[in-house]
C-alpha positions in Angstrom: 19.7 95.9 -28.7 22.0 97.0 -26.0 22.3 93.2 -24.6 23.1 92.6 -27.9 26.1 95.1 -28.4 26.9 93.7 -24.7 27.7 90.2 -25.7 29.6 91.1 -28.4 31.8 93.5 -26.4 32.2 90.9 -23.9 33.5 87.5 -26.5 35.6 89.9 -28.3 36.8 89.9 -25.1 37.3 86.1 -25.1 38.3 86.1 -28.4 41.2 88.8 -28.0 42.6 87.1 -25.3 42.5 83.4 -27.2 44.2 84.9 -30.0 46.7 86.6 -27.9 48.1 83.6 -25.6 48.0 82.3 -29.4 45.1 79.6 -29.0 43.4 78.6 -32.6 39.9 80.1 -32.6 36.9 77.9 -34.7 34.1 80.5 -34.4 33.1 83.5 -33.0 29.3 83.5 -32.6 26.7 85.9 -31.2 23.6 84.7 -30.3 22.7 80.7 -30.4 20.6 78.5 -32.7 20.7 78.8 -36.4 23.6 80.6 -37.9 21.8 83.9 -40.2 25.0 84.9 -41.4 28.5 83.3 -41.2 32.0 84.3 -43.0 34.7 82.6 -42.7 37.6 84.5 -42.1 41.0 84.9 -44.7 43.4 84.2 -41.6 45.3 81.0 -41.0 43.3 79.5 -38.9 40.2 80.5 -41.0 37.7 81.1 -37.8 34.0 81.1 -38.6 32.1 84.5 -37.5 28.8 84.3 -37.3 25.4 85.9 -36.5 22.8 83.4 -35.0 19.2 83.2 -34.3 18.7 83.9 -30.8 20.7 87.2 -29.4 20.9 86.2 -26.0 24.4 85.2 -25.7 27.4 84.0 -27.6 30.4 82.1 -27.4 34.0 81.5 -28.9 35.3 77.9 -29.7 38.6 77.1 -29.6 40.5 74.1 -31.1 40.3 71.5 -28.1 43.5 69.1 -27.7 41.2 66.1 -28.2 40.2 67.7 -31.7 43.4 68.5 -32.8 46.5 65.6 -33.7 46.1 62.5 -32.6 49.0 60.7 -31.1 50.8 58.5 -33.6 50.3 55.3 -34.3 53.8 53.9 -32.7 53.2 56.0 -29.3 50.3 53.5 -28.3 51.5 50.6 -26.1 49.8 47.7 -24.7 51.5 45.9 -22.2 52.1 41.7 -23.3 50.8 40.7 -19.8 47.4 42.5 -20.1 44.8 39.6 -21.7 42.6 42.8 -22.3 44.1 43.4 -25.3 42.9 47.8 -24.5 45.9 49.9 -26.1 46.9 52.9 -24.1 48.5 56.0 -25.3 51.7 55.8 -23.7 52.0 59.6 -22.9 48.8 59.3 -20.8 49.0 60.4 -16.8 48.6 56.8 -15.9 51.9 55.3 -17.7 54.3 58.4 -16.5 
């Protein structure tokens, strides 16, 4: 019980600070496995809470740049000299 109230005091702490600097949380989960309970919640970003099956830890996922927007369509470029025909986002490190 008490590693139980532990972990949940300790991602609220991760998930206070993630909503603070004004990242978009997915879920908030204590414990891993199976979700036994879930609600999602009524706020904008409409994070997931949940309760799963084994108490031992928890976690908080947050919206990852790779999940979010994709770049459009007329920001890839491919160079007309490269027979590989691979199209590369033109905001990558690489073509800076």
């Amino acid at each position: 019980m008490a590693i139980g109230i532990l972990v949940a005091v300790h991602e609220f702490g991760h998930y206070w600070v993630a909503k603070k600097l004004g990242f978009k949380v997915l879920r908030f989960s204590i414990g891993f496995g199976k979700p036994l309970l879930m609600r999602v919640g009524r706020d904008a970003d409409r994070t997931e809470y949940c309760v799963a099956a084994i108490p031992l830890g928890g976690y908080v996922k947050l919206l990852d740049e790779r999940e979010g927007m994709s770049p459009p369509m007329s920001c890839i470029a491919r160079s007309p000299a490269d027979p590989s025909g691979i199209a590369l986002p033109c905001c990558s490190p690489a073509r800076r």
